[in-house]
PyMOL Python script that loads the backbone (N, CA, C, O; Angstrom):
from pymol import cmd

cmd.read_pdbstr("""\
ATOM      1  N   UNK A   1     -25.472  -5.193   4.026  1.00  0.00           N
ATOM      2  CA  UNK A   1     -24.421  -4.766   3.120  1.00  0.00           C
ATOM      3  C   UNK A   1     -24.008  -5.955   2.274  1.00  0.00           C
ATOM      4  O   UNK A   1     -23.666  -7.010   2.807  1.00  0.00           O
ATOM      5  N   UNK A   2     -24.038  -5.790   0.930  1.00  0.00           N
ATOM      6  CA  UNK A   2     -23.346  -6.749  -0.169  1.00  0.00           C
ATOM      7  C   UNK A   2     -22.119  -7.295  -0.041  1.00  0.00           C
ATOM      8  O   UNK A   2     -21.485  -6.464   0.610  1.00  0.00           O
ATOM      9  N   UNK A   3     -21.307  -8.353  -0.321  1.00  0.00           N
ATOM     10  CA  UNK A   3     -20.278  -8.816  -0.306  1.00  0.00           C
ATOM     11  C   UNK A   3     -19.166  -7.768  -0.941  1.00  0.00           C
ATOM     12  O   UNK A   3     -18.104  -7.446  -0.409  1.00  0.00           O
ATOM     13  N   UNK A   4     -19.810  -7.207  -2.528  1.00  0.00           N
ATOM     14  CA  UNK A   4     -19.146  -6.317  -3.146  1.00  0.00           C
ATOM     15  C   UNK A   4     -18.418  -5.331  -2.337  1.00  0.00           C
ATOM     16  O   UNK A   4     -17.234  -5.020  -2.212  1.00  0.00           O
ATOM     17  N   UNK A   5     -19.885  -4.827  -1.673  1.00  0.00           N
ATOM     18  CA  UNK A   5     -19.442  -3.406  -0.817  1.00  0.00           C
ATOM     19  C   UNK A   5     -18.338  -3.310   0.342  1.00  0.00           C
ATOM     20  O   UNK A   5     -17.845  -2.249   0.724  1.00  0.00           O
ATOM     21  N   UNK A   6     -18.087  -4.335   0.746  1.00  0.00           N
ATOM     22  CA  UNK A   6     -16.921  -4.793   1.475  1.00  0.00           C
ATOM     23  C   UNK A   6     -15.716  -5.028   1.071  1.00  0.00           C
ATOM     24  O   UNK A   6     -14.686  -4.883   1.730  1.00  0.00           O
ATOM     25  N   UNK A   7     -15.833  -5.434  -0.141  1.00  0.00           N
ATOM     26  CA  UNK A   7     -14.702  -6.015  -0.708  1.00  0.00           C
ATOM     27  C   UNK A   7     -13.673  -4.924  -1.302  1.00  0.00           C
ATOM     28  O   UNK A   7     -13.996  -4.275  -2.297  1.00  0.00           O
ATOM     29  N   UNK A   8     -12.543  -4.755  -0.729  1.00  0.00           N
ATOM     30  CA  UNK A   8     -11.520  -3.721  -0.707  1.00  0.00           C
ATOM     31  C   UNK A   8     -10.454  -4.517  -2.257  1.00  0.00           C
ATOM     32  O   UNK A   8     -10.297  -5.705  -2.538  1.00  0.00           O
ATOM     33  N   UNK A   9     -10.005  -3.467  -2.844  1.00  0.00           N
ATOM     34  CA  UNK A   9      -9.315  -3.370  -3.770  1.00  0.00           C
ATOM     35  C   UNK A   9      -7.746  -3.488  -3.447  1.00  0.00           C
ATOM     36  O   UNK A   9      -7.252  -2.399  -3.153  1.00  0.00           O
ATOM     37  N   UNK A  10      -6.928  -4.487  -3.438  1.00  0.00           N
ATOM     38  CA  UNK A  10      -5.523  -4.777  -3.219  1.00  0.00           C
ATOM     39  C   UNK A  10      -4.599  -4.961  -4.142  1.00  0.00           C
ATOM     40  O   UNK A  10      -4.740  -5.852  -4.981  1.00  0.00           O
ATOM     41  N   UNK A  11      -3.149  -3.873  -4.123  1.00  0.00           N
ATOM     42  CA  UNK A  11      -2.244  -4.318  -5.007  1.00  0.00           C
ATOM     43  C   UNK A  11      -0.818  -5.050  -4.436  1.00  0.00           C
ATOM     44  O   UNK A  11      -0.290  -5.064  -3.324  1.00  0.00           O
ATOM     45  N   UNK A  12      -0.501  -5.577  -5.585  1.00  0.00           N
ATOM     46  CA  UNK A  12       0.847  -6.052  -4.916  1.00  0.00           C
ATOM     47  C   UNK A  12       2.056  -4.553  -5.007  1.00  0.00           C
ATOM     48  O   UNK A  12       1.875  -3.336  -5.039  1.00  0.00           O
ATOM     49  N   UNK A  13       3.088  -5.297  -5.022  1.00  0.00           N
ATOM     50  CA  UNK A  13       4.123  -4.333  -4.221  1.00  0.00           C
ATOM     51  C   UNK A  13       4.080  -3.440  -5.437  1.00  0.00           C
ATOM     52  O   UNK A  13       3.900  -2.257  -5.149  1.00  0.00           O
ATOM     53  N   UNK A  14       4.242  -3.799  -7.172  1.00  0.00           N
ATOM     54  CA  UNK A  14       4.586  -2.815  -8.168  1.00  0.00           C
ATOM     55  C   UNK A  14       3.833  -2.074  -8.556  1.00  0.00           C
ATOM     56  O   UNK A  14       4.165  -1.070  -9.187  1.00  0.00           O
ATOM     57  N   UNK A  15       2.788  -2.341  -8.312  1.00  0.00           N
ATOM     58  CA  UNK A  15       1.397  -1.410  -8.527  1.00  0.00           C
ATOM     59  C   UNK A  15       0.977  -0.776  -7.789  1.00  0.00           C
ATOM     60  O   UNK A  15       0.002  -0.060  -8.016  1.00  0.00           O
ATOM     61  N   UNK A  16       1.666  -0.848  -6.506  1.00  0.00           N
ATOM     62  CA  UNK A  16       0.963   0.103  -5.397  1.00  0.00           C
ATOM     63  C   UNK A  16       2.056   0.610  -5.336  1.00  0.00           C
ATOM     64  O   UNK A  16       1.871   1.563  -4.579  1.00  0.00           O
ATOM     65  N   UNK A  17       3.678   0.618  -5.794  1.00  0.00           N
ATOM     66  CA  UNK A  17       4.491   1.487  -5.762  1.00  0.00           C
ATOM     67  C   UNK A  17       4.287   2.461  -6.966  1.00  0.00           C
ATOM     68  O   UNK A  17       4.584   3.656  -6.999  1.00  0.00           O
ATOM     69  N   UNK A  18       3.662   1.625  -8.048  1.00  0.00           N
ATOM     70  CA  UNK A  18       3.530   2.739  -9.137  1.00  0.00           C
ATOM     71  C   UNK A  18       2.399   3.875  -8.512  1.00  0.00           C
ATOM     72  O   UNK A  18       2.343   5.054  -8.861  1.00  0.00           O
ATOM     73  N   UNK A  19       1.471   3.178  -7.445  1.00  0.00           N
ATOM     74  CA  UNK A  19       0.232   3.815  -7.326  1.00  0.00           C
ATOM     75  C   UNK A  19       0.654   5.031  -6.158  1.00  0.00           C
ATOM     76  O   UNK A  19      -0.093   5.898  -5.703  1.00  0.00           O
ATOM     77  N   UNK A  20       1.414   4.904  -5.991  1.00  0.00           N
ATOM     78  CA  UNK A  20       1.881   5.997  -4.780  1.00  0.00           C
ATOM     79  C   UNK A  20       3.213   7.130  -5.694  1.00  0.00           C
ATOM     80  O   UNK A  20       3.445   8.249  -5.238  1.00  0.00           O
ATOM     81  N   UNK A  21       3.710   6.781  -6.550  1.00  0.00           N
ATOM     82  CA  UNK A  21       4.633   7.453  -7.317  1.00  0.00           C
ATOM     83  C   UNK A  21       5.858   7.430  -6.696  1.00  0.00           C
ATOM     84  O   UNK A  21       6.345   8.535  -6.456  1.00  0.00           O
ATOM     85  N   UNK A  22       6.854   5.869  -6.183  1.00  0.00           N
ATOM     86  CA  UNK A  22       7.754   5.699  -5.966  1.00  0.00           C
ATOM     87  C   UNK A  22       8.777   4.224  -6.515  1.00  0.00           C
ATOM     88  O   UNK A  22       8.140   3.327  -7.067  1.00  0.00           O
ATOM     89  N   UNK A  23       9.968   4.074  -6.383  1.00  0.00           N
ATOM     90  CA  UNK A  23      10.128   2.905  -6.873  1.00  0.00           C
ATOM     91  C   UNK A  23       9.726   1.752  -6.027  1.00  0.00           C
ATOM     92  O   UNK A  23       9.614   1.728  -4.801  1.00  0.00           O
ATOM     93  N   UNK A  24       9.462   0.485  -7.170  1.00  0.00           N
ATOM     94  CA  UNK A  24       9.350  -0.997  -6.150  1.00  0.00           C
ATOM     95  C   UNK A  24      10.427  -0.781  -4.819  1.00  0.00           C
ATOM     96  O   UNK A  24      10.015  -0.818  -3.659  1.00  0.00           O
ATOM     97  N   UNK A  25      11.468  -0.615  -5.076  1.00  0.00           N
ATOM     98  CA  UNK A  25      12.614  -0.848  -4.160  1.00  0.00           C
ATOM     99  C   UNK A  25      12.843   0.223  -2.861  1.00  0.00           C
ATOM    100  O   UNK A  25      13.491  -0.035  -1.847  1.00  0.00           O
ATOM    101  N   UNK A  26      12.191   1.397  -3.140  1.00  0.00           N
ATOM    102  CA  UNK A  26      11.585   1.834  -2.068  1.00  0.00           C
ATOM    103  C   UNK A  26      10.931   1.571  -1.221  1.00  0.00           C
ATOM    104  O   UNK A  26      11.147   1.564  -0.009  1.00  0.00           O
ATOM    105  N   UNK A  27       9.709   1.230  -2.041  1.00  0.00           N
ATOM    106  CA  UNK A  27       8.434   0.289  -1.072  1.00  0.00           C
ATOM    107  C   UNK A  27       8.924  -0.586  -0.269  1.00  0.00           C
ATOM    108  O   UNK A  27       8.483  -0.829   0.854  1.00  0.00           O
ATOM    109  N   UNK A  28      10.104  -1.245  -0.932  1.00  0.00           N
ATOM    110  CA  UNK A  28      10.324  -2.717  -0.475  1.00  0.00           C
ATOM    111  C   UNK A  28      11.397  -2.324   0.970  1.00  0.00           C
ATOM    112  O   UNK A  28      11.417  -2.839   2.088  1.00  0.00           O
ATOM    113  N   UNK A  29      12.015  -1.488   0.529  1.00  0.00           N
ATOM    114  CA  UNK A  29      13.469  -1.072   1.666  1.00  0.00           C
ATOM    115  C   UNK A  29      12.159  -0.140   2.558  1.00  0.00           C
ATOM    116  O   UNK A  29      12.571   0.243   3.653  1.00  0.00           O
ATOM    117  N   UNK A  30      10.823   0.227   2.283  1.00  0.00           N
ATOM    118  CA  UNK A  30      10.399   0.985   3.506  1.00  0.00           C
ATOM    119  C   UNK A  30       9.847  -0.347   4.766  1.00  0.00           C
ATOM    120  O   UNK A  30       9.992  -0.474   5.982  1.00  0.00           O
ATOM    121  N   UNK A  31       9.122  -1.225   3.588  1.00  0.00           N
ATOM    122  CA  UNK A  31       8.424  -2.540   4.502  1.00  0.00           C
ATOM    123  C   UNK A  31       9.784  -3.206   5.117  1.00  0.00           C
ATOM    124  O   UNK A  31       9.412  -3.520   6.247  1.00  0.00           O
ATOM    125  N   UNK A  32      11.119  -3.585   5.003  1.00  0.00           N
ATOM    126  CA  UNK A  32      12.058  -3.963   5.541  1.00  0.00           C
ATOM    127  C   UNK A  32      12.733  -2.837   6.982  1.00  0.00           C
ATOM    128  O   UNK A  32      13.278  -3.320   7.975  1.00  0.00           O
ATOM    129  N   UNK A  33      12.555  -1.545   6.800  1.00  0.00           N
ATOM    130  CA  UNK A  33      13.350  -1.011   7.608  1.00  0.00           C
ATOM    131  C   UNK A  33      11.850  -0.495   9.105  1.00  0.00           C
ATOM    132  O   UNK A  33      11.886  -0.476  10.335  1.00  0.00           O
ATOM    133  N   UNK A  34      11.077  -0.268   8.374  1.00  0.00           N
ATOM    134  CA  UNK A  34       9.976   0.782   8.824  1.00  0.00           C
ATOM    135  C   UNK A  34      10.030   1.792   9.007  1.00  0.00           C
ATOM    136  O   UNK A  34       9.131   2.259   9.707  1.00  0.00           O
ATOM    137  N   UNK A  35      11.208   2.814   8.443  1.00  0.00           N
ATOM    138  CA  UNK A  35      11.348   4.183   8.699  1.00  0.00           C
ATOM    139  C   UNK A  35      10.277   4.775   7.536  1.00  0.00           C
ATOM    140  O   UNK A  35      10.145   5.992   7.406  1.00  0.00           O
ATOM    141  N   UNK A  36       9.753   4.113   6.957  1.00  0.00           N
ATOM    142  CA  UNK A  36       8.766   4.908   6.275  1.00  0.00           C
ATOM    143  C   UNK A  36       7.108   3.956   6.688  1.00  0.00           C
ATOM    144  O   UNK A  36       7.267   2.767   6.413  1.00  0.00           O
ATOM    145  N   UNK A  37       6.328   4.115   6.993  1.00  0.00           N
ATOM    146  CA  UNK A  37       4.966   2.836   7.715  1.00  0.00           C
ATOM    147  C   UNK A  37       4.059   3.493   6.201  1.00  0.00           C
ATOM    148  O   UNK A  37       3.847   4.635   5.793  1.00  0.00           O
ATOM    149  N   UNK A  38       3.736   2.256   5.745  1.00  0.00           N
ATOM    150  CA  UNK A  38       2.656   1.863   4.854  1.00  0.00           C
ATOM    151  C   UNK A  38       2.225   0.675   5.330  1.00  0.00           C
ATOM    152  O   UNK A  38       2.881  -0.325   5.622  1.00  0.00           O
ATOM    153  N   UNK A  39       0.846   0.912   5.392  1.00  0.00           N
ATOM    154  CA  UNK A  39       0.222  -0.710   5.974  1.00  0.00           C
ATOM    155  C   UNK A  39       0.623  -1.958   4.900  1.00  0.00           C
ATOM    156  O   UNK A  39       1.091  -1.608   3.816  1.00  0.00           O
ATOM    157  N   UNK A  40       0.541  -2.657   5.030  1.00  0.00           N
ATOM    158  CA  UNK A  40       0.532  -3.887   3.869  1.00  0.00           C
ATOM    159  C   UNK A  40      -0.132  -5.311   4.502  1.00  0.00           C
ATOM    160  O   UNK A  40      -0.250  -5.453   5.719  1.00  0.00           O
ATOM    161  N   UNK A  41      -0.459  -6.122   3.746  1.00  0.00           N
ATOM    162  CA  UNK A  41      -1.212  -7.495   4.073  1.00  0.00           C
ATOM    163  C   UNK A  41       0.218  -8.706   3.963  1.00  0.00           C
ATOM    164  O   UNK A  41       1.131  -8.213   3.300  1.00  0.00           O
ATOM    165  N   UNK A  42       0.418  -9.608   4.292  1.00  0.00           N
ATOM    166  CA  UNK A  42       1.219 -10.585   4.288  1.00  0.00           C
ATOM    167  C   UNK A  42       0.064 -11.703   3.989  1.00  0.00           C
ATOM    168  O   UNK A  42      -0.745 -12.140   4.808  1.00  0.00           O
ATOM    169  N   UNK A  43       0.177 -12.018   2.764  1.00  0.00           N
ATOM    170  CA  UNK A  43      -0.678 -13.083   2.386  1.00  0.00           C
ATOM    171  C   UNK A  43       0.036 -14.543   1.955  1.00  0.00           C
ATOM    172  O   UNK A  43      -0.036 -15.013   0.820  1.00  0.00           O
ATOM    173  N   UNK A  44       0.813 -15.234   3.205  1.00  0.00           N
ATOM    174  CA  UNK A  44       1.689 -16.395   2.406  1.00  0.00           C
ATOM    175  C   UNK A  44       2.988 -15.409   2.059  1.00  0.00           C
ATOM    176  O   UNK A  44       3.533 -14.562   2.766  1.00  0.00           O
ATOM    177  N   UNK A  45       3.221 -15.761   0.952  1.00  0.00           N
ATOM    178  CA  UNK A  45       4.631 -14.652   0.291  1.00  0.00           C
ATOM    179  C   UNK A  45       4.088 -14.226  -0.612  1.00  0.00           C
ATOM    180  O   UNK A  45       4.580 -14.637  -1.662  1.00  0.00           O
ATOM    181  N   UNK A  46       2.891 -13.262  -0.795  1.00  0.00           N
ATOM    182  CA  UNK A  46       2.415 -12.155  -1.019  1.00  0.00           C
ATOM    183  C   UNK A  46       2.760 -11.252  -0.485  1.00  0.00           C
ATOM    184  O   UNK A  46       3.084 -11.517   0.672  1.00  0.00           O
ATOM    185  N   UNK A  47       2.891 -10.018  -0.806  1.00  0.00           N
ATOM    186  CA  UNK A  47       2.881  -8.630   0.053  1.00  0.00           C
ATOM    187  C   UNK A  47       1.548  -8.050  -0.963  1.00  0.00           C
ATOM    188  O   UNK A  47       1.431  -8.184  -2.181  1.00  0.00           O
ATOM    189  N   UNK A  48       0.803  -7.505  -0.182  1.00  0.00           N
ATOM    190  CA  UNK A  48      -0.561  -6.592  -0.687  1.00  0.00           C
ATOM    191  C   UNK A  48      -0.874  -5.208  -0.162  1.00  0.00           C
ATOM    192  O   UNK A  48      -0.721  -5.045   1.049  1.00  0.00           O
ATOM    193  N   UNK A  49      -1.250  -4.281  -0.825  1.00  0.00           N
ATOM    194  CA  UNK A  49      -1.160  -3.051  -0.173  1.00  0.00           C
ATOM    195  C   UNK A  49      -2.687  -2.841  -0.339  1.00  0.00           C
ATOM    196  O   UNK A  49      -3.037  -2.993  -1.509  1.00  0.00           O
ATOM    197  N   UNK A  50      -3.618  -2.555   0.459  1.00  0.00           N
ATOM    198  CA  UNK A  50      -4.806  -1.987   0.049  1.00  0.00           C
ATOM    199  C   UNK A  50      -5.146  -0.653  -0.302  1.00  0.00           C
ATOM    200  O   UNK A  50      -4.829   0.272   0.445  1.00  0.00           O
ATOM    201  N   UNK A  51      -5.637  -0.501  -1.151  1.00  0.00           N
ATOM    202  CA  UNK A  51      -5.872   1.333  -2.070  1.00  0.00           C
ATOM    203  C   UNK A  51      -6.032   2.351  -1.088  1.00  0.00           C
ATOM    204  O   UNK A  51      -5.390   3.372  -0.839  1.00  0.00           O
ATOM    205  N   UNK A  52      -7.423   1.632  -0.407  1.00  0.00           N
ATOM    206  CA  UNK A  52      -7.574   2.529   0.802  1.00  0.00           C
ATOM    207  C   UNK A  52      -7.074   2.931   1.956  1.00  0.00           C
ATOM    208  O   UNK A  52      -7.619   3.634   2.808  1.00  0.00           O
ATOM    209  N   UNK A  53      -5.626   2.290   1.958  1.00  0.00           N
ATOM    210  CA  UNK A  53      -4.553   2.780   2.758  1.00  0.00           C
ATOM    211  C   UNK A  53      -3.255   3.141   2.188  1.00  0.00           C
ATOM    212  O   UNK A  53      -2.266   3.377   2.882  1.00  0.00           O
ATOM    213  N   UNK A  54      -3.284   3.194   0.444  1.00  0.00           N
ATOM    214  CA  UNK A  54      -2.539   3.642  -0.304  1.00  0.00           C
ATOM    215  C   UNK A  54      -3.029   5.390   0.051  1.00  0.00           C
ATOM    216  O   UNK A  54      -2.151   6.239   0.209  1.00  0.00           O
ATOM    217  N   UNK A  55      -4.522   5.747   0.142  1.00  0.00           N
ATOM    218  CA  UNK A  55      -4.488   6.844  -0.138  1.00  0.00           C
ATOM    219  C   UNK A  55      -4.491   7.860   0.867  1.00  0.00           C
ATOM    220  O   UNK A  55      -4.321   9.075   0.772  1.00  0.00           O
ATOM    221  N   UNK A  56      -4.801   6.848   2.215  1.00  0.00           N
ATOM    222  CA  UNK A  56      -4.780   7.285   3.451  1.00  0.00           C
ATOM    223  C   UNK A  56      -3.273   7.769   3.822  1.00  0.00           C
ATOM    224  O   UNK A  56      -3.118   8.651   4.667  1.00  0.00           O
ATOM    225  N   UNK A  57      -2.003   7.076   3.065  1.00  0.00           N
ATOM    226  CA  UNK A  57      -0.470   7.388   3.595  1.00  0.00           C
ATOM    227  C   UNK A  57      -0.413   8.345   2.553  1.00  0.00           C
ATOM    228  O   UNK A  57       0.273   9.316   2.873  1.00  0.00           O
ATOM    229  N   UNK A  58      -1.098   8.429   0.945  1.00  0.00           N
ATOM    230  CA  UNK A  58      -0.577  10.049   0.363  1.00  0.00           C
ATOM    231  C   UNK A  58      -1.305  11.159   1.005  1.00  0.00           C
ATOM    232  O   UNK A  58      -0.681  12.217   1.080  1.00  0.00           O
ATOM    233  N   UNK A  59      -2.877  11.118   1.634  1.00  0.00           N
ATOM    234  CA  UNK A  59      -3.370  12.071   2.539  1.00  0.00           C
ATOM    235  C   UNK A  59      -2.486  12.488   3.019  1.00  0.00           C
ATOM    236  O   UNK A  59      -1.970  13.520   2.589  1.00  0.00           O
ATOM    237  N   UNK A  60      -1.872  11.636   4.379  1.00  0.00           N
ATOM    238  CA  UNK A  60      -1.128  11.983   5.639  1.00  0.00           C
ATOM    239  C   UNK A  60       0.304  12.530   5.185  1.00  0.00           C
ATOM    240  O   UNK A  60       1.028  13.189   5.931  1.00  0.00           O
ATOM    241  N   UNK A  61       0.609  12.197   3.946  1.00  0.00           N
ATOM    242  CA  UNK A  61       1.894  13.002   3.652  1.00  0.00           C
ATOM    243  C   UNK A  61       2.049  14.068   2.412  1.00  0.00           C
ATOM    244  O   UNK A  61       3.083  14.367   1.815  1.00  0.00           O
ATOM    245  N   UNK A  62       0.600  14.591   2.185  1.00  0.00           N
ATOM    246  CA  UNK A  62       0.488  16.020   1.491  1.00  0.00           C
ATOM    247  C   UNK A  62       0.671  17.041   2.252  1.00  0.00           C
ATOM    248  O   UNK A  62      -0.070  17.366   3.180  1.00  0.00           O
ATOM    249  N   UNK A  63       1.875  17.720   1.828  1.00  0.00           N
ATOM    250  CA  UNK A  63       2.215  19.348   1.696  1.00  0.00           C
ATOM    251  C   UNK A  63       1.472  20.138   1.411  1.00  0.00           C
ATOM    252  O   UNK A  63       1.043  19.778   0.315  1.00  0.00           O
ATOM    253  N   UNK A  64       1.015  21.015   1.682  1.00  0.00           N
ATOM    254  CA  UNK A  64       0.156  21.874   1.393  1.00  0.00           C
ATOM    255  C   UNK A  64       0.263  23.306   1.951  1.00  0.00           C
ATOM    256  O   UNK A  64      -0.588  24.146   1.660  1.00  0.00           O
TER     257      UNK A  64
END
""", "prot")
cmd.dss("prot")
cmd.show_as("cartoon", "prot")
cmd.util.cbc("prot")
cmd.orient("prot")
């Protein structure tokens, strides 16, 4: 397997709040409290969200 093919796509906090359709300050009060669990990376004082667990938490919380 290629380096590429491994290599996962990461946003920080405003882009993966835009990418989920909520505010930064949501995101931010969910990673502070944990009443809401989105995975995230702690990179230094980074926060990173990876796509593929951006889409895994809108999966798990579609209505249908």
């Amino acid at each position: 397997m290629s380096a590429s093919a491994t290599k996962q796509r990461a946003l920080d906090t405003a882009a993966a709040a835009e990418y989920i359709g909520v505010a930064r300050a949501t995101l931010k009060k969910w990673r502070a409290t944990g009443d809401v669990r989105v995975p995230y990376i702690r990179a230094g004082s980074k926060i990173l969200y990876l796509v593929e667990d951006l889409d895994a938490f809108l999966h798990a919380h579609r209505v249908a």
